[in-house]
C-alpha positions as CSV (number, residue, x, y, z in Angstrom):
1,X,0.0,0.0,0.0
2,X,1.3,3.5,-0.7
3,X,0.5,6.7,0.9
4,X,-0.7,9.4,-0.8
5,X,-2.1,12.7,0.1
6,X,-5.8,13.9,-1.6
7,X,-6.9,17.0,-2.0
8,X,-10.5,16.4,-1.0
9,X,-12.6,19.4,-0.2
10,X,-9.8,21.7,0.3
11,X,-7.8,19.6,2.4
12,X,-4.6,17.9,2.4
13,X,-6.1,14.3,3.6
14,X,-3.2,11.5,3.7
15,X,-4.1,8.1,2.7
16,X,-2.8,4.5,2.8
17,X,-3.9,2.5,0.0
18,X,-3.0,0.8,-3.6
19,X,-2.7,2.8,-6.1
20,X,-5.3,1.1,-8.2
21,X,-7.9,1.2,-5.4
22,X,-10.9,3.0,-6.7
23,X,-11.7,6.8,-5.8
24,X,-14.9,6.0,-4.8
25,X,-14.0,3.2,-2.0
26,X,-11.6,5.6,-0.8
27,X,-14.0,8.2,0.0
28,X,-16.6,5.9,1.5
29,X,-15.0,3.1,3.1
30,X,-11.7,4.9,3.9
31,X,-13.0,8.1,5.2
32,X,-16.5,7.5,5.3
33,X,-17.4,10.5,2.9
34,X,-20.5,8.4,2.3
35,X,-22.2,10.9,-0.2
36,X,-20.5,9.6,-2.7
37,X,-23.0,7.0,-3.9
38,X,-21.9,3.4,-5.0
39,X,-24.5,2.8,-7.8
40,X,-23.5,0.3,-11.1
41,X,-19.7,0.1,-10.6
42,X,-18.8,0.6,-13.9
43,X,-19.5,4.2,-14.7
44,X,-22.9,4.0,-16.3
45,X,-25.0,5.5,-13.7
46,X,-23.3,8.3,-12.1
47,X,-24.6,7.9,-8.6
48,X,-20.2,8.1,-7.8
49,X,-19.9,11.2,-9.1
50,X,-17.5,13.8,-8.3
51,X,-15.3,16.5,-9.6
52,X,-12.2,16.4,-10.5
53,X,-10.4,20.2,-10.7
54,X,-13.9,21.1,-11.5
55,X,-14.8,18.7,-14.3
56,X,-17.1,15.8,-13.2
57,X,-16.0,12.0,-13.2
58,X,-17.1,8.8,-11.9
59,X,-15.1,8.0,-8.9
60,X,-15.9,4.5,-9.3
61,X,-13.9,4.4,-12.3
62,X,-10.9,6.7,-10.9
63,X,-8.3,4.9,-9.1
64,X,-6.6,6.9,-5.9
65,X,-3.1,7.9,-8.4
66,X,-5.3,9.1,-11.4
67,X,-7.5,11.2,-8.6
68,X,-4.0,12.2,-6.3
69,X,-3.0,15.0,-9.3
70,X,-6.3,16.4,-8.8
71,X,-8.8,18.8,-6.4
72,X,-11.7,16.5,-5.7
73,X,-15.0,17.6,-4.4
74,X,-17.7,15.5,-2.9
75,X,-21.3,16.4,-2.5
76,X,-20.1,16.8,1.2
77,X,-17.7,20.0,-0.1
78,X,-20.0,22.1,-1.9
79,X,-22.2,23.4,1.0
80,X,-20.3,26.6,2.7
81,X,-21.0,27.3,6.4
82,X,-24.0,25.9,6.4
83,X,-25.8,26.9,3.3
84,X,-26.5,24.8,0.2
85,X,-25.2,25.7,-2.9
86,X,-27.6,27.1,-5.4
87,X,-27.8,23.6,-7.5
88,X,-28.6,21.8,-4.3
89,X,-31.2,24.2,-3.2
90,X,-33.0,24.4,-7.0
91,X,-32.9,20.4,-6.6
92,X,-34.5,21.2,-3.1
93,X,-36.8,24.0,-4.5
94,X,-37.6,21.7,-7.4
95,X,-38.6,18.4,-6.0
96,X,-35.7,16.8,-8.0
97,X,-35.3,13.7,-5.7
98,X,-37.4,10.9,-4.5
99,X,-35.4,8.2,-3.3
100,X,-32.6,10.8,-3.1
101,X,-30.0,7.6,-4.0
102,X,-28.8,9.7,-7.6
103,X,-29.2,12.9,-6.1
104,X,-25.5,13.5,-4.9
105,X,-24.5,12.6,-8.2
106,X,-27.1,14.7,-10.4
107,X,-26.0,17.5,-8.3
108,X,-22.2,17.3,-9.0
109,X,-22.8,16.3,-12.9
110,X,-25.4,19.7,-12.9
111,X,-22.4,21.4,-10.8
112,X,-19.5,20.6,-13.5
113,X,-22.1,21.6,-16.5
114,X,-23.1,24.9,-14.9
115,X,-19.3,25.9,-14.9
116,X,-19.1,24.8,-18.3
117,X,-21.7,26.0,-19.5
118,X,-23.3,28.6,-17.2
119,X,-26.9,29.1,-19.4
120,X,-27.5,25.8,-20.6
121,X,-30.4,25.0,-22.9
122,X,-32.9,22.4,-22.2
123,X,-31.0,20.2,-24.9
124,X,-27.1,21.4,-23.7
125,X,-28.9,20.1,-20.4
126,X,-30.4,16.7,-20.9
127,X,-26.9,16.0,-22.6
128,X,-24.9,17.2,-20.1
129,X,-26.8,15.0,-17.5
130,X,-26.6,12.0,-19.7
131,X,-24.7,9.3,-18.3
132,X,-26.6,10.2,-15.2
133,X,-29.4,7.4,-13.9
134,X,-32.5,8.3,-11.8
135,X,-34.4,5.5,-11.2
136,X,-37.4,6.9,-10.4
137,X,-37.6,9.0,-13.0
138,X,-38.0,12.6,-12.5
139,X,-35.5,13.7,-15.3
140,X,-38.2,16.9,-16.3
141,X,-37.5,18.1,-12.2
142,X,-33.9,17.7,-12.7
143,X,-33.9,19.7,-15.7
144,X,-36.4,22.1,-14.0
145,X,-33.7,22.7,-11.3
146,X,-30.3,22.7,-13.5
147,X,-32.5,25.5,-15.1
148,X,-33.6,27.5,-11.8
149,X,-30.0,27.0,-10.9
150,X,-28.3,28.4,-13.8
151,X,-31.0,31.2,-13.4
152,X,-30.0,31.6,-9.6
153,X,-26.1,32.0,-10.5
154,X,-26.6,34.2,-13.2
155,X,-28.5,36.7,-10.6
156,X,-26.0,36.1,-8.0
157,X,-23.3,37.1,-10.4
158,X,-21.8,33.7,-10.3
159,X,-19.9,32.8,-13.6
């Protein structure tokens, strides 16, 4: 096993693992950041997602020494002294979650697009969030939320 150091939320966090151990067992079994969502296992439903510098990837198909050159955020590093960002509360606001099992994941993919992209349209959204499973199926609330979202940043001034 070989230590490594993560940058995870904006902190150094040391960690003693193989190299090839996935991102996403790291988080949740190593230092129970349990947001992180174990969903398919092989990168097809995005319920592992996180961002790497910014750009979303599925952490279940990132091992530790891909992930160590990077600044990762988990759904658990977005909120800031308490307050949600505005892409969780439009998910909130929107009733974008019913299980909730995808929802950490919708909300990083949607957090990655809206820096991309910061006024997506409904088609530069549905494709952007592709790759990303709900099983229960409220894709048009999801959309509705990436929307009031994208809406929410431009008024705040937010890229």
């Amino acid at each position: 096993m070989t230590p490594q150091t993560l940058n995870i939320n904006g902190r150094a966090v040391p960690v003693t693992a193989p190299g090839e151990e996935t991102l996403l067992s790291v988080l949740r079994n190593r230092l129970n950041l349990t947001g992180t969502k174990f969903g398919c296992g092989e990168g097809e439903c995005g319920a592992c997602t996180v961002l790497l510098d910014g750009e979303p990837a599925k952490s279940c198909q990132t091992s530790i020494s891909e992930a160590a050159k990077a600044k990762i955020t988990t759904i658990e590093g977005l909120e800031h002294n308490g307050r949600l960002t505005p892409v969780q509360q439009a998910f909130l606001d929107e009733g974008a979650l019913q299980c909730g099992y995808c929802t950490s994941g919708m909300v990083m993919q949607a957090t990655g697009l809206l820096q991309r992209v910061p006024q997506p349209t409904e088609a530069q959204i549905v494709n952007g969030m592709n790759g990303n499973i709900c099983r229960c199926g409220t894709y048009p609330r999801i959309v509705a939320a990436v929307q009031r979202a994208a809406r929410s940043l431009q008024k705040a001034g937010v890229r």
